[in-house]
Structure formats: C-alpha cells, structure tokens
C-alpha positions, -999 to +999 in steps of 0.1 A: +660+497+261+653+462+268+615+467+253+635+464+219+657+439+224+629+413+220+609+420+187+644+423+175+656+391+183+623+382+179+621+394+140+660+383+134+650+347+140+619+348+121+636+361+092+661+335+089+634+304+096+605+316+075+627+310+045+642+280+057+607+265+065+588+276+030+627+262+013+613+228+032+578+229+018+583+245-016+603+227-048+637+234-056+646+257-087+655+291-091+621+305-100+609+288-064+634+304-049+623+337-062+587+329-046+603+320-013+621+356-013+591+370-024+569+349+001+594+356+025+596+396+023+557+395+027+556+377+056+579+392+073+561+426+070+529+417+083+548+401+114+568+434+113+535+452+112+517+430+135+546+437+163+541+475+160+506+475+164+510+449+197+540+471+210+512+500+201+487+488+220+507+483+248+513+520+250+474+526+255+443+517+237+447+557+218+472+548+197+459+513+180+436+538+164+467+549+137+457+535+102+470+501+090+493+519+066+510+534+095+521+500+107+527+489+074+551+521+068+570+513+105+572+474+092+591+487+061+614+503+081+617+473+102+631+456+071+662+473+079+668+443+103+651+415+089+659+420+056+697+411+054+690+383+073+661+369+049+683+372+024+714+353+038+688+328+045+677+324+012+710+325-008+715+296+017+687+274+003+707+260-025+732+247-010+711+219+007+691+211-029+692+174-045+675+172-074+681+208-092+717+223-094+725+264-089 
C-alpha cells in the first residue's frame, strides 16, 4: 500500500505547481489561461505516464516492453487524481493577476 502513496502525493503536488509555475512565466488573460490548462493537462500525463512506466520497471525488465499507449492509457486514468487539483490550481491564477481583470 505505501508503494502508492508516493506517486500520489507525488502527482497531487505536481498538479497544483505546474500550473502555478507556467501562470508565473506565461501572460495574463483568459486565452493564456486556456494554454496553461491545456499546457497543464499535457504535462501532467506524460509525468503520469512516465511514473507508470518507472513503477513498471521496477516490477521486472518484462513489463517495460507494454506499448507507449499502454502507459499513456494508465496516465489518463491517473487524471482521476491530478486533474481536480490542476484545475483548482488554475481557476486560482486569476486571483493573483495585475494588469488584466477576470
């Protein structure tokens, strides 16, 4: 059980600071904040997928011969905890903008 409990946490926290960094290095509007979601949502599946396929690996050199799509497919399922928290994290970007109002 505590094999889990890591990428989890680990995945949780990136999906509430990738935002928050590319919110930092990308403009303020609503049409950036689209591309940060968007940005966000792909990012967060390759790190999704690149934790299965380490986590795979560590089960024996066998499995890491699965197809990319197969790690792509576990990545979307992933989403199901990474991707309430992206999107808190992005509806919280406006509230720290200057020059553009919501």
């Amino acid at each position: 059980m505590s094999g889990i409990i890591l990428p989890l946490i680990v995945l949780a926290l990136a999906a509430w600071i990738i935002p928050w960094l590319l919110g930092k290095l990308l403009p303020e509007g609503v049409p950036w904040l689209i591309a940060i979601g968007l940005l966000s949502a792909a990012s967060l599946t390759v790190l999704s997928a690149a934790v299965f396929w380490w986590l795979y690996g560590k089960a024996g050199d066998a499995v890491l011969a699965e197809t990319p799509g197969h790690f792509v497919a576990l990545a979307a399922r992933a989403a199901l905890v990474w991707a309430p928290i992206m999107v808190l994290s992005v509806a919280n970007l406006p509230r720290g903008w200057r020059n553009v109002q919501w």
